[in-house]
C-alpha positions as CSV (number, residue, x, y, z in Angstrom):
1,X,178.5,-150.3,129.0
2,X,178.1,-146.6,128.4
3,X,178.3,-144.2,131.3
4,X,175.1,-142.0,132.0
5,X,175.5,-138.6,133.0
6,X,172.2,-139.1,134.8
7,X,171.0,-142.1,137.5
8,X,168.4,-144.6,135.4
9,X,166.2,-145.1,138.9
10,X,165.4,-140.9,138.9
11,X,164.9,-141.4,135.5
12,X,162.3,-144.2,136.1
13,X,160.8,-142.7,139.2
14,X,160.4,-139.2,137.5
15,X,158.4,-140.8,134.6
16,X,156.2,-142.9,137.0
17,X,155.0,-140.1,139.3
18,X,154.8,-137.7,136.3
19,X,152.5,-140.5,134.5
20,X,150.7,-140.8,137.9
21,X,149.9,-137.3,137.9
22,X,148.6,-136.9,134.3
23,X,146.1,-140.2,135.0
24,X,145.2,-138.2,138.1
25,X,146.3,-141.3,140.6
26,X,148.3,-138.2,142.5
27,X,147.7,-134.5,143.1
28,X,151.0,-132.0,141.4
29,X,150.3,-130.6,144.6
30,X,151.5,-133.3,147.1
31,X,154.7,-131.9,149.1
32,X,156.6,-134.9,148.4
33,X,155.9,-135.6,145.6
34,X,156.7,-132.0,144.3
35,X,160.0,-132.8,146.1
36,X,160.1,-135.9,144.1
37,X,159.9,-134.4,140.7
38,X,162.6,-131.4,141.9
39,X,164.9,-134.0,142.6
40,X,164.3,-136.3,140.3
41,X,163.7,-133.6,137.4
42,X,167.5,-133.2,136.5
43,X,168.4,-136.7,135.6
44,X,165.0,-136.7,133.7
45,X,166.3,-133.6,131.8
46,X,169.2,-135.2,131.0
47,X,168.0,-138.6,130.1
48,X,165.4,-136.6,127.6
49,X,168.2,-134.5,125.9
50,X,170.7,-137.8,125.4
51,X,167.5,-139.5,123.5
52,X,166.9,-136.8,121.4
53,X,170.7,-136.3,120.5
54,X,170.7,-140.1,119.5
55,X,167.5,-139.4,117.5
56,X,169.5,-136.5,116.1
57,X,172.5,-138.2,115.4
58,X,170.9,-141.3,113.4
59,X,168.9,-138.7,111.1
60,X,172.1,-137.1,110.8
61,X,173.6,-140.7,109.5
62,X,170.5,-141.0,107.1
63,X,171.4,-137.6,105.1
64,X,174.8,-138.1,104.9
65,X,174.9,-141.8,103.8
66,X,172.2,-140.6,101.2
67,X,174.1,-137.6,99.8
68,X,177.2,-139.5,99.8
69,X,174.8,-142.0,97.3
70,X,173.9,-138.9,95.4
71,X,177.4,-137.7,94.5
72,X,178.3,-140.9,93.9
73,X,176.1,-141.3,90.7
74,X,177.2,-140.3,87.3
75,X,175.6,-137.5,86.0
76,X,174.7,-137.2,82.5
77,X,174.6,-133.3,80.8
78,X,172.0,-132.2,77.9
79,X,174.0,-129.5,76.9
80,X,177.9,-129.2,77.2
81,X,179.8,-125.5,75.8
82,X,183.3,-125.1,75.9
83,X,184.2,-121.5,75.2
84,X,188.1,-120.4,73.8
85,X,190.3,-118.9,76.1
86,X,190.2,-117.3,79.7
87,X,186.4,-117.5,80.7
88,X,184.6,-115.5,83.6
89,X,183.6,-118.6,85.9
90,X,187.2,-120.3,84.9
91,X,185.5,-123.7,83.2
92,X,182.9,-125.0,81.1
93,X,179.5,-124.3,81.3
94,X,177.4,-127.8,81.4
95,X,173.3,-127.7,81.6
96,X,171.9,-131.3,83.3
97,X,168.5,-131.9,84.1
98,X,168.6,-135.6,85.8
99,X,164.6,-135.5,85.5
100,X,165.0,-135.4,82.4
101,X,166.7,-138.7,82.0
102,X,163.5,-140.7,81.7
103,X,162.9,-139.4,77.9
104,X,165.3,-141.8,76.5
């Protein structure tokens, strides 16, 4: 089991009240429970920015694993040059269109 850097029950209680407030069950007003979001708000904060660094992380995972499958294939050039001695980018030049691939 992971450890949190923030307590699940704030979490929780912080969602609740804010819910509660947006249905208008509660007035934002209330002393307590304006003291309930200020304490609660931190672990809330925390919770919020660990879901979307997860989120983050798994698109992350999706771009790489997907690049890695686009370097992976083969790619086929249209036109090919090989000049004779020393040239100014130091190797061949090679043209590829992979759109282009579909014509055969």
């Amino acid at each position: 089991m992971s450890k949190h850097k923030y307590k699940i029950v704030n979490v929780v209680i912080y969602i609740i009240v804010d819910k509660a407030i947006e249905m208008g069950l509660i007035s934002a007003n209330n002393k307590i429970i304006s003291m309930i979001r200020a304490n609660c708000f931190d672990d809330w904060s925390a919770f919020k920015v660990e879901m979307a660094m997860k989120h983050v992380e798994r698109q992350v995972n999706t771009i790489k694993t997907k690049a890695l499958e686009d370097t992976k294939r083969e790619i086929e050039y249209r036109y090919s040059e090989i000049e004779k001695g020393p040239t100014p980018l130091g190797g061949p030049m090679r043209l590829s269109a992979p759109w282009k691939n579909k014509d055969k």
